[in-house]
N, C-alpha and C positions, 0 to 999 in steps of 0.2 A: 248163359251164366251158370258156374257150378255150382250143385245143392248141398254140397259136402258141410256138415257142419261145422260152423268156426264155434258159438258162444256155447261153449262145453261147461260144466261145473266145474273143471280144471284152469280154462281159459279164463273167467269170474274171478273165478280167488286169487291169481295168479298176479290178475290185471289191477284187484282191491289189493293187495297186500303191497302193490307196486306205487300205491297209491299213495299210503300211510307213509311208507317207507321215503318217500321223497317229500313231503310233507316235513317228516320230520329233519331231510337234508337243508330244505330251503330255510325252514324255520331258525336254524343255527345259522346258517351260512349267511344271509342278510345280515346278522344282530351280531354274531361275535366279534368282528372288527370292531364294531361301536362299542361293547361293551368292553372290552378289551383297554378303548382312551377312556372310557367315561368312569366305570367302575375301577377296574384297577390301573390307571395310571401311567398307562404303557404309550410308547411311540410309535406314530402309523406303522414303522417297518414289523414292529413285533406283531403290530397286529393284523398285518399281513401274514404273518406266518401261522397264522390261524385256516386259513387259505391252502396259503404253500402245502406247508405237511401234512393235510389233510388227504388235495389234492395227488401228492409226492408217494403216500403211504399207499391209495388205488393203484398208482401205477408200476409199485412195487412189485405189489400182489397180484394182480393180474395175469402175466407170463405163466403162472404156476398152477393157475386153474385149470386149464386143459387135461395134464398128467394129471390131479386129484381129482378130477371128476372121474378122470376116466378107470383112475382104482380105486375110488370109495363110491361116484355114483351122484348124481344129482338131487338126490331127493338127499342125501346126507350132507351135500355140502350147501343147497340152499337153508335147509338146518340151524349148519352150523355157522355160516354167515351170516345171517340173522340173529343168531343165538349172540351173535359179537358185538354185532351192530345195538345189541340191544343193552347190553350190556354197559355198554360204552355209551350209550344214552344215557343210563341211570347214572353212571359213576363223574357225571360233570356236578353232580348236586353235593358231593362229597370234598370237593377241594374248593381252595380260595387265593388262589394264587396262578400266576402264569404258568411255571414249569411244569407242575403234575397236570395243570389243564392243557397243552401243549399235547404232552405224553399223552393224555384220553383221546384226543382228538388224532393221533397220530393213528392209535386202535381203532375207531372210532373210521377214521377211512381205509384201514384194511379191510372193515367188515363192510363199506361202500362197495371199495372196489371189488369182491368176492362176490354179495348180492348182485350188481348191475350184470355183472358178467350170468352169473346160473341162472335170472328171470328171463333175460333174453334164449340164451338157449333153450331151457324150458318150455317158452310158446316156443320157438321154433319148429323145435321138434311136433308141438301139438297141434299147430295151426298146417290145415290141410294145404299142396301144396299148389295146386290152381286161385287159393285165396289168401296168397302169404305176401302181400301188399295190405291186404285189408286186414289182415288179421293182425299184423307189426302196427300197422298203423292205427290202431285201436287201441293196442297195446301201449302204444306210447304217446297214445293221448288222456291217456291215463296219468302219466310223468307228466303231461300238460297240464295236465290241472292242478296235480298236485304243485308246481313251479309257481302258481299262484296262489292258491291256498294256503303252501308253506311261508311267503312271506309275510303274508295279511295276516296270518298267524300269528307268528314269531312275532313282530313289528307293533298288534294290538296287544299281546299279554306283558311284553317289555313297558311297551307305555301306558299301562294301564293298572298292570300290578307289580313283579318287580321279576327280576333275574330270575331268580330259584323255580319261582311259575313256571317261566319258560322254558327251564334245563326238564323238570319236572312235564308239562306240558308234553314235550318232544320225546320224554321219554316212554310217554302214554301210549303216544302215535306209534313209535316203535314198535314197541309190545304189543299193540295191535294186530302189524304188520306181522310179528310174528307167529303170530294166533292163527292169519291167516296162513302161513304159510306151512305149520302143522297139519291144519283142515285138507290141506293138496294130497290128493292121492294119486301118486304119481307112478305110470308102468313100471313094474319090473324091467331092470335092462341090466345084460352082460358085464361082468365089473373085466376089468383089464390087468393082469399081471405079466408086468417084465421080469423074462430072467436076469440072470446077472450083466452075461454078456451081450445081452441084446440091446441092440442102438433105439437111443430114447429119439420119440421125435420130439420136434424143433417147437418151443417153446413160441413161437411165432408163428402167423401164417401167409403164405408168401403170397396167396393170392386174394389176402384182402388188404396191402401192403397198398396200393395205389390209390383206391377206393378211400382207404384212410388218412390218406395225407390230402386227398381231393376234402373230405370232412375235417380236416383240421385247417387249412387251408378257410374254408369259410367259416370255421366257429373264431380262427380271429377278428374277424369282422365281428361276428355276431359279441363277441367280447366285448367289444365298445360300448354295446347297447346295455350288456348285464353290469359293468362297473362305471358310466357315469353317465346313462339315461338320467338318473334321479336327477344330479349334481345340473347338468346341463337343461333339464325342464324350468328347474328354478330360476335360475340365470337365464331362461326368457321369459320367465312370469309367468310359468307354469305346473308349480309347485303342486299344489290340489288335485292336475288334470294327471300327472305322475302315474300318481297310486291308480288310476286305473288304465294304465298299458297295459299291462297284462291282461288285463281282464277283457280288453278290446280283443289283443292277441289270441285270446283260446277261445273267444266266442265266433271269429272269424275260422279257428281252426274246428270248432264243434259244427258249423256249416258245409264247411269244403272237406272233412277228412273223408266222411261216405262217398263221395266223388273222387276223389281224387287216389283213393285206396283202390278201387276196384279198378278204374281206369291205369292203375297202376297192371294191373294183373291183367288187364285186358290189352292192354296197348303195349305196354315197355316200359323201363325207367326213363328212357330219354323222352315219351311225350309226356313223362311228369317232371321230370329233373331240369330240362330245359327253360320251360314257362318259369317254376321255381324261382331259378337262379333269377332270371328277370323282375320277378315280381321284388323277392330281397333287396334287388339292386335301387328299384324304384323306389319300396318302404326308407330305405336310409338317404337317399338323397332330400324327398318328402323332407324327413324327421332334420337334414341338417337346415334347411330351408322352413324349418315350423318357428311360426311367430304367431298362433294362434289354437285354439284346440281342434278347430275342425283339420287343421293340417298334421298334428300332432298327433292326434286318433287314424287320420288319413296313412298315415305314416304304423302306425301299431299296426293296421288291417295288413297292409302288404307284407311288412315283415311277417306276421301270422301266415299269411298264405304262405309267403315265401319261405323260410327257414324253415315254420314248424313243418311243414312240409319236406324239404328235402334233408331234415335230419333222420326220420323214416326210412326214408327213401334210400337213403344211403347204404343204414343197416340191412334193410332189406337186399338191397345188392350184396351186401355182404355173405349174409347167409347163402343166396342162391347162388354164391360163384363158389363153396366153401362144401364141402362133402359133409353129410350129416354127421359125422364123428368127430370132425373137426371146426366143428361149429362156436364149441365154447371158447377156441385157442383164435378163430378168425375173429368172435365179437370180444375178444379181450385185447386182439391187436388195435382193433378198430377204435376203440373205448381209452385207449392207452394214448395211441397216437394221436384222438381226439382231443385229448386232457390234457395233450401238451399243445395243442394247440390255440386252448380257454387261455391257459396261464400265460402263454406266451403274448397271447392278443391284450391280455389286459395288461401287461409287463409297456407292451407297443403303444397299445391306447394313451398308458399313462406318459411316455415319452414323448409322445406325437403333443399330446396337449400343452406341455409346455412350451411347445413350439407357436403352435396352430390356435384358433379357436375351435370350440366343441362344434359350432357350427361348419368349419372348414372338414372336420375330421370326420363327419360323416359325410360330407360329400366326397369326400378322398372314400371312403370306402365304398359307395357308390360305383365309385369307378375299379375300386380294386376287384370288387365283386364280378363282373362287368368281364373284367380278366377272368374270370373264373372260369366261365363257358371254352377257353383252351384248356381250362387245366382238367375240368372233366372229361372232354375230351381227350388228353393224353391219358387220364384215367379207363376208358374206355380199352378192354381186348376182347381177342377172338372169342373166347369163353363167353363175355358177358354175352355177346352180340345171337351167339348160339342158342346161353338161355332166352334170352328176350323171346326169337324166332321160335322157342318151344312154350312159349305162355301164349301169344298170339295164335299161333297154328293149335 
């Protein structure tokens, strides 16, 4: 096993500021739909679009990271990302109404989608490259936690004290995040200037293009789970046990990520990616079939293994089929086409259910998942197959 150092003072701060930062995403994103009917008086559609253009403004922005990193430089636009994202924290405490709050949150996921994109490439680049399963994967158990943290959050200062807290609260964590992300001292590296006539490259990257639709492809599944696990606990009288899926979730993944990371790097993504998909497949069949807590938590464990695992996994493929210079344009393709794959799964979910029961609908995903193991497989080329054969050997 490699001795190469992964836990840098750079890979720390890198990982905590990644921490705050999604803290303070979940912390909104759970509560503003609700506060959206409750406080000001709006109908679900509107306050869906609290979602929507949040979601819509990341993927905007995205495409255009690549070129500006590549002429102003990483450590300036992690900066400056943060610098937005924080901003656009603070200024939800300043309005009281839908429209300008709309408008904030519109900025508010520019500076999302700008962050998600430069943290990932940042470890990429700093995580040695025999440990760059375990090192992503540590990285983004970091987002793991925070996915929990941010709701308990959010969800206990709303019910406990009142709105203003919480815009205030999230905009602490922000500010945090961004503290941390000043502290990073990050290498010198080459800025990039085009001439006039010179052909810009492609705003996308072609060869994280497959790898991406295989991640979008199951975050609609996993979508089901993030917009009416709550809904559907209750309606089998499991309201209480709710609140702690997640918590099941990332304690399962704080067990297996040290295993499963290295085994990444030692073996290949298929003897992780495979088990994965299976284990996903089982957690949501579990959870449509949960009439009790031990089958309910039964069901959080697998999905933990399952998903929190192969959303890693994925990225990590990403990077390694993706030349280091074009690392921020492959994780912004990745990230993009992912996020239309959240929206679109919950768009699904919600249609399916008026069809179906919540019970029917995860066992249909069960099986759609289940299908997945072809589509990774057509995900799969000569490249990936290449790298694998050169982590192993």
């Amino acid at each position: 096993m490699s001795t190469e150092k992964l836990w840098t003072r750079n890979f720390f701060l890198i990982s905590i500021l990644n921490f705050f930062f999604i803290v303070t995403y979940f912390a909104l994103l759970v509560t503003l739909p609700t506060v959206a009917i409750s406080h000001y008086g709006s109908t679900g559609t509107v306050a869906g679009l609290f979602t929507t253009i949040y979601i819509g403004a990341a993927i905007i922005i995205r495409p255009f990271m690549g070129p500006w990193i590549e002429r102003y430089g990483k450590r300036f636009m992690l900066i400056l990302s943060l610098l937005l994202f924080t901003i656009a924290s603070f200024l939800y405490s300043f309005f009281d109404s839908i429209p300008p709050l709309l408008f904030v949150r519109f900025i508010h996921g520019l500076g999302f989608g700008m962050a998600t994109t430069i943290t990932v490439a940042i470890v990429a680049d700093m995580v040695p490259e025999s440990r760059k399963g375990e090192g992503m994967g540590y990285f983004i158990l970091s987002a793991n936690l925070g996915m929990v943290i941010g709701p308990f959050l959010g969800l206990t200062i709303l019910s406990t004290f009142n709105l203003y807290v919480l815009f205030w609260g999230s905009a602490f964590c922000s500010l945090i995040s961004l503290v941390f992300g000043l502290m990073a001292r990050l290498p010198k590296e080459s800025l990039v200037r085009h001439s006039a006539g010179e052909k810009k490259a492609p705003l996308f990257e072609k060869s994280a293009l497959r790898i991406s639709i295989t991640g979008a492809f199951f975050g609609t599944a996993y979508a089901s789970v993030l917009s009416f696990m709550a809904i559907y606990a209750v309606e089998q009288g499991l309201g209480t046990e709710s609140g702690y899926f997640f918590v099941v979730y990332v304690v399962v993944l704080l067990l297996t990520r040290p295993l499963t990371s290295r085994w990444f790097d030692q073996y290949g993504a298929n003897a992780i990616i495979f088990p994965s998909i299976l284990s996903f497949a089982i957690g949501m069949l579990v959870l449509g079939l949960s009439t009790n807590a031990t089958l309910f938590f039964m069901a959080a464990a697998f999905i933990g293994g399952g998903w929190g695992t192969l959303f890693p996994s994925f990225q990590t493929v990403v990077l390694q089929n993706s030349e280091p210079k074009r690392r921020p344009v492959a994780m912004a393709t990745f990230l993009s086409i992912f996020d239309i794959g959240i929206s679109g799964g919950s768009l699904l979910a919600g249609v399916l259910v008026g069809v179906i029961s919540f019970s029917s609908l995860y066992i249909f995903y069960s099986i759609y998942i289940l299908f997945g193991l072809v589509v990774y497989y057509w995900a799969q080329n000569k490249k990936q197959f290449i790298l694998e054969k050169r982590i192993i050997h």
